[in-house]
C-alpha beads as a LAMMPS data file, in Angstrom:
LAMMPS data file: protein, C-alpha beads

191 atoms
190 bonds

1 atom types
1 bond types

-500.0 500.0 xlo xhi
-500.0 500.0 ylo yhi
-500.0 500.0 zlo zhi

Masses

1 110.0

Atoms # bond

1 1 1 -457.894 185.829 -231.526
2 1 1 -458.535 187.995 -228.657
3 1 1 -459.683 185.646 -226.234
4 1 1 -456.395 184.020 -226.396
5 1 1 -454.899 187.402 -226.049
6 1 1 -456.828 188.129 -223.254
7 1 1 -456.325 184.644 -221.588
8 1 1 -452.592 185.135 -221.730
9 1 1 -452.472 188.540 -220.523
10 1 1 -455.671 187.955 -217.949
11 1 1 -452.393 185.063 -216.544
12 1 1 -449.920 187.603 -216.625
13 1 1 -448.185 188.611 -213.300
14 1 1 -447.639 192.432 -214.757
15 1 1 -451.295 194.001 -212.897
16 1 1 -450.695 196.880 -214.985
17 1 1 -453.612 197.750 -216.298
18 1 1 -452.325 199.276 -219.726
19 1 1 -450.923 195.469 -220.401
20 1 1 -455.366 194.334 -220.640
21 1 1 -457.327 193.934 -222.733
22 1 1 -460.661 196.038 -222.182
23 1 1 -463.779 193.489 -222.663
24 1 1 -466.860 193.948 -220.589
25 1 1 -468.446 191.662 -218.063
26 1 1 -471.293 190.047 -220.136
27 1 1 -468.505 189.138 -222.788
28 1 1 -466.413 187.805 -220.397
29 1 1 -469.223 185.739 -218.962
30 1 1 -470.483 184.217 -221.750
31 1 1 -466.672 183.366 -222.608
32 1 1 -466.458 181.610 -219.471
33 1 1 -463.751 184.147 -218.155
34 1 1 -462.820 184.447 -214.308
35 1 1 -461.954 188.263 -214.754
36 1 1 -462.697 190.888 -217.210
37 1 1 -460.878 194.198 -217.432
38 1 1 -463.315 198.345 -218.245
39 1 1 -459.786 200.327 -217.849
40 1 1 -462.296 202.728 -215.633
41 1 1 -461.865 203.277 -211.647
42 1 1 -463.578 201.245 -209.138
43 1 1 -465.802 202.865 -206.494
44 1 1 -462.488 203.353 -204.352
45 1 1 -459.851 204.607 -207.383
46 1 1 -458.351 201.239 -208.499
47 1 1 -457.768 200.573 -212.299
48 1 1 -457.948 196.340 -211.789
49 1 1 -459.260 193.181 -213.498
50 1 1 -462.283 192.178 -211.781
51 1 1 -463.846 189.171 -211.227
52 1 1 -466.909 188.241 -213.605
53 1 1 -468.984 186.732 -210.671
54 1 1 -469.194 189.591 -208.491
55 1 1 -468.198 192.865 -210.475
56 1 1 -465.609 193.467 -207.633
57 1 1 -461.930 195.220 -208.340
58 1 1 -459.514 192.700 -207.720
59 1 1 -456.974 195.311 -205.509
60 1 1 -460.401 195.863 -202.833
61 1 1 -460.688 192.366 -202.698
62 1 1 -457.256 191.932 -201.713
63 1 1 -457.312 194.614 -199.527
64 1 1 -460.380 193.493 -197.897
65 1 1 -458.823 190.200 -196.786
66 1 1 -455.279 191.846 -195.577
67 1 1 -457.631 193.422 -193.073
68 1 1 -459.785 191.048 -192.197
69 1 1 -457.730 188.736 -192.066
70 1 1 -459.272 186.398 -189.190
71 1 1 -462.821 187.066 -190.858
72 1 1 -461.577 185.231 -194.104
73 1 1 -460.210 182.493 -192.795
74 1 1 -463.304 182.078 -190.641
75 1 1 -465.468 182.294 -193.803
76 1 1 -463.276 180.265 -196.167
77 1 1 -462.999 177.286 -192.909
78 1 1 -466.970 177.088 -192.577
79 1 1 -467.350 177.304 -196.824
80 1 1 -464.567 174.247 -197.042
81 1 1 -466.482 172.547 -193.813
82 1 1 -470.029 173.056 -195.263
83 1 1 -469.148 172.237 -198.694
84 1 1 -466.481 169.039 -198.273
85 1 1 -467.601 166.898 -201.195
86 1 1 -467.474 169.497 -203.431
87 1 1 -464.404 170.983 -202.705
88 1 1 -462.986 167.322 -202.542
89 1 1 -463.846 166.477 -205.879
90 1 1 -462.598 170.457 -206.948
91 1 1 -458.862 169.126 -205.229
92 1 1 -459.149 165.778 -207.539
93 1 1 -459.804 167.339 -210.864
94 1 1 -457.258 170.033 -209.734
95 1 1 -454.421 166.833 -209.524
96 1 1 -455.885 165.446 -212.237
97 1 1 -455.391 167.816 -214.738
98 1 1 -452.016 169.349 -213.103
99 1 1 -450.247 165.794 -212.630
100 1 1 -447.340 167.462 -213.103
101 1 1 -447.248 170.178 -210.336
102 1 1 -448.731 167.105 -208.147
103 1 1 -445.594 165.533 -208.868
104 1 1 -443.001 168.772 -208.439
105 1 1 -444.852 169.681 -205.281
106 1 1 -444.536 165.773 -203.703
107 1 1 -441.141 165.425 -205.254
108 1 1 -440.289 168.656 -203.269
109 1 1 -441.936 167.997 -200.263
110 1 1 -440.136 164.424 -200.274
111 1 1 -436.728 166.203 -200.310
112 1 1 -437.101 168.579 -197.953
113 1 1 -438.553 165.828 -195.488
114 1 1 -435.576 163.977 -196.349
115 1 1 -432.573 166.513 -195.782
116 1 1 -434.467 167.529 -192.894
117 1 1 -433.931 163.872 -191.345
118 1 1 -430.438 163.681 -189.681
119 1 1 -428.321 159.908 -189.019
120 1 1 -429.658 159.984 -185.939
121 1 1 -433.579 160.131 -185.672
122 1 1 -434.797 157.180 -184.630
123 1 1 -437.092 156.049 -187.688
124 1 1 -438.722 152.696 -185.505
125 1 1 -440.415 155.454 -182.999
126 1 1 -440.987 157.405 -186.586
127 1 1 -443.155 154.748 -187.970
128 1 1 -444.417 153.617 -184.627
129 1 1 -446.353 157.276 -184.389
130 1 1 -446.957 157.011 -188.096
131 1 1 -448.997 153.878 -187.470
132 1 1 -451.026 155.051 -184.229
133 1 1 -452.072 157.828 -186.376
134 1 1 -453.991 155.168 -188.865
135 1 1 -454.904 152.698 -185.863
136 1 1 -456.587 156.497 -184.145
137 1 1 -458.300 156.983 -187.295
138 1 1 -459.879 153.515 -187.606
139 1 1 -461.435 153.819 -183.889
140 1 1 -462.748 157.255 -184.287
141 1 1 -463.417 157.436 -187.565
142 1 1 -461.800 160.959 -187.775
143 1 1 -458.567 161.405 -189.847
144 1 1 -455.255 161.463 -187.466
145 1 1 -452.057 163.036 -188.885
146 1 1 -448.679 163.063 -187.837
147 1 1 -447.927 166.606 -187.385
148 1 1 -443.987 168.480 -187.120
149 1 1 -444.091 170.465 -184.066
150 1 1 -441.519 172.572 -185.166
151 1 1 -442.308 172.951 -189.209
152 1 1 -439.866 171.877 -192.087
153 1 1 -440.557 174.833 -193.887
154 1 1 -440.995 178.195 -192.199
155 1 1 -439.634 181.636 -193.123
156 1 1 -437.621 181.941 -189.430
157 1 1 -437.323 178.412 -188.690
158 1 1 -436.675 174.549 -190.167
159 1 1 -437.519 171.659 -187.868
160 1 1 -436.349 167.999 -188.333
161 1 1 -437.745 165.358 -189.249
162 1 1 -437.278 163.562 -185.907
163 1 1 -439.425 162.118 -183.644
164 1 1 -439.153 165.090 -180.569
165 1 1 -440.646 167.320 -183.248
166 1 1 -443.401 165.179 -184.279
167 1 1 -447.320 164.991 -182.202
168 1 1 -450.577 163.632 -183.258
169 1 1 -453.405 165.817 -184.341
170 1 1 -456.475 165.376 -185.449
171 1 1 -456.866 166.437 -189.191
172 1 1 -458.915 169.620 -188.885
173 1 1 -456.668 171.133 -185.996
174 1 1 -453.730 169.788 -188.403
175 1 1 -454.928 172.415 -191.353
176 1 1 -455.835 174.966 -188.949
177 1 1 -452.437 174.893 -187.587
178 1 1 -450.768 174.819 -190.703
179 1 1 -446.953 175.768 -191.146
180 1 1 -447.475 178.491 -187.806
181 1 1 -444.875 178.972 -185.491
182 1 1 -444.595 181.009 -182.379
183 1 1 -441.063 180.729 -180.844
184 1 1 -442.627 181.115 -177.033
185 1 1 -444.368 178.001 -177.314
186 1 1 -441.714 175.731 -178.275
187 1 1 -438.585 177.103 -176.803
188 1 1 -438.174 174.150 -174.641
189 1 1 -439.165 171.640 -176.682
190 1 1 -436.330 169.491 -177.301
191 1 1 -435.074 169.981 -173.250

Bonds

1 1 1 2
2 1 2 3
3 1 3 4
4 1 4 5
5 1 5 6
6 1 6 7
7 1 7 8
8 1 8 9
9 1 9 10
10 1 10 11
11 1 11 12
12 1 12 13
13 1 13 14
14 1 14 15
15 1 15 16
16 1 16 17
17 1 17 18
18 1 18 19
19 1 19 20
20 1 20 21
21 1 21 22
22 1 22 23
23 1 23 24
24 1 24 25
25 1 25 26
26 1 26 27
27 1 27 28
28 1 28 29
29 1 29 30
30 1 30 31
31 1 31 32
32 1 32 33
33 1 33 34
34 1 34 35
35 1 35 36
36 1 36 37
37 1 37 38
38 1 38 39
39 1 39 40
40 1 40 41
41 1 41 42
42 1 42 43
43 1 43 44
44 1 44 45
45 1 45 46
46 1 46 47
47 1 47 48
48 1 48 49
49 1 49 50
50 1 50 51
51 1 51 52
52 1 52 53
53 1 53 54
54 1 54 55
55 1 55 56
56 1 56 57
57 1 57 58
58 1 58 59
59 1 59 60
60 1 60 61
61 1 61 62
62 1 62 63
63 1 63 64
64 1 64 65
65 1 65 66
66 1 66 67
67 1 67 68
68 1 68 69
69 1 69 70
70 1 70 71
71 1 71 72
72 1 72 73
73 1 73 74
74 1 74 75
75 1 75 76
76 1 76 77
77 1 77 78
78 1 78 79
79 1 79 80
80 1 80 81
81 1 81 82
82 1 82 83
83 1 83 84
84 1 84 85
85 1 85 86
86 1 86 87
87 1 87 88
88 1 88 89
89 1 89 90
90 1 90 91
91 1 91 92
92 1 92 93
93 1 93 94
94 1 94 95
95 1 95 96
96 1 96 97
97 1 97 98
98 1 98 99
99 1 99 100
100 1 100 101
101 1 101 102
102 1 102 103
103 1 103 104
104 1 104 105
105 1 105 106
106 1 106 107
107 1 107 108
108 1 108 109
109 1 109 110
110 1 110 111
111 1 111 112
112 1 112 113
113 1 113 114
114 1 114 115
115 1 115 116
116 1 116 117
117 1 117 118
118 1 118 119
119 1 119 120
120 1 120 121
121 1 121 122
122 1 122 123
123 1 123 124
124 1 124 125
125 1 125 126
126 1 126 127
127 1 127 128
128 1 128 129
129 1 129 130
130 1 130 131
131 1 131 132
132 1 132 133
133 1 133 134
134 1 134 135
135 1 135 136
136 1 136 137
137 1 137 138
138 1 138 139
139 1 139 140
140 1 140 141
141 1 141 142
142 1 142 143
143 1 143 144
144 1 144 145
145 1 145 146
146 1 146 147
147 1 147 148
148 1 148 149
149 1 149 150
150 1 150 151
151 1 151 152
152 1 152 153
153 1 153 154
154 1 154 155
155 1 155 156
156 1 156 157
157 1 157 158
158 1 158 159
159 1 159 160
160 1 160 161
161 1 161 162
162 1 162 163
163 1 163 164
164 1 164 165
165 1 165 166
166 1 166 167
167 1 167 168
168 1 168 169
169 1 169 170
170 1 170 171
171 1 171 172
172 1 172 173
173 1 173 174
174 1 174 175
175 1 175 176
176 1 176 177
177 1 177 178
178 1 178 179
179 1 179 180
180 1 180 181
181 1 181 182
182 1 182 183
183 1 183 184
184 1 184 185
185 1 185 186
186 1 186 187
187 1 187 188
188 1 188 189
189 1 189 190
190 1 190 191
């Protein structure tokens, strides 16, 4: 009975801490938990859920990586490049077992791509850069992808779907680039 409490509330958006259930960290280990929950302060004040591997407050580790921002994603980059098989087989049971978020997300992603092509864009030069993105990965053996210069979704902007706003990079650079945008760069980009 009160793991499934805990479970539900140990989901719940509400972080405040009245809402938990207290259960201590050897409990919540042998239950398999991510997070367990003392209702005492942390070194630093916080009254959090923290995580069951390390014993660290959940508010200092997200206050850690708001300022070290750059150090994170330098960490997490060389964890995901070190550890590629198992993080690939991590994604697969993820889609496996949440088939039907896959789906959402792709069914979203698909409609966004799609009102983000107008009449106009020329869909033969589309598929021509489509297919020297496979014909690049066959020769080099690294994955190519067809990249929007300007992104489809971005809090300031929304690119098309055309074939001005689209460039080959390799994968990597592709997820290190991600949905950025820095106005400067691209202000003359369909001139």
């Amino acid at each position: 009975m009160s793991e499934n409490k805990f479970v539900k509330q140990d989901s719940a958006v509400d972080r405040d801490h009245a809402e938990f259930t207290v259960i201590i960290r050897s409990v919540a280990r042998q239950m398999r938990f991510v997070h367990y929950f003392t209702g005492k302060e942390c070194s630093r004040g916080h009254i959090a859920k923290r995580f069951v591997k390390s014993g660290q407050c959940e508010e200092c580790k997200r206050n850690w990586r708001v300022n070290n921002l750059t150090s994170y994603k330098t960490s997490h980059r060389k964890y995901r490049e070190t550890n590629r098989t198992p993080e690939l087989k991590r994604k697969k049971l993820w889609r496996q077992n949440n088939l039907a978020k896959g789906a959402a997300y792709s069914a979203k992603r698909r409609t966004r791509k799609q009102n983000a092509t107008p009449n106009w864009s020329e869909e033969q030069l589309i598929h021509q850069l489509f297919s020297a993105a496979n014909y690049l990965t066959r020769l080099t053996g690294i994955q190519w992808d067809v990249d929007h210069i300007i992104p489809i979704k971005h809090e300031n902007v929304c690119g098309l779907h055309v074939y001005q706003n689209l460039q080959l990079l390799p994968r990597l650079d592709n997820l290190i680039k991600w949905c950025k945008f820095e106005s400067s760069e691209h202000s003359t980009v369909f001139d």
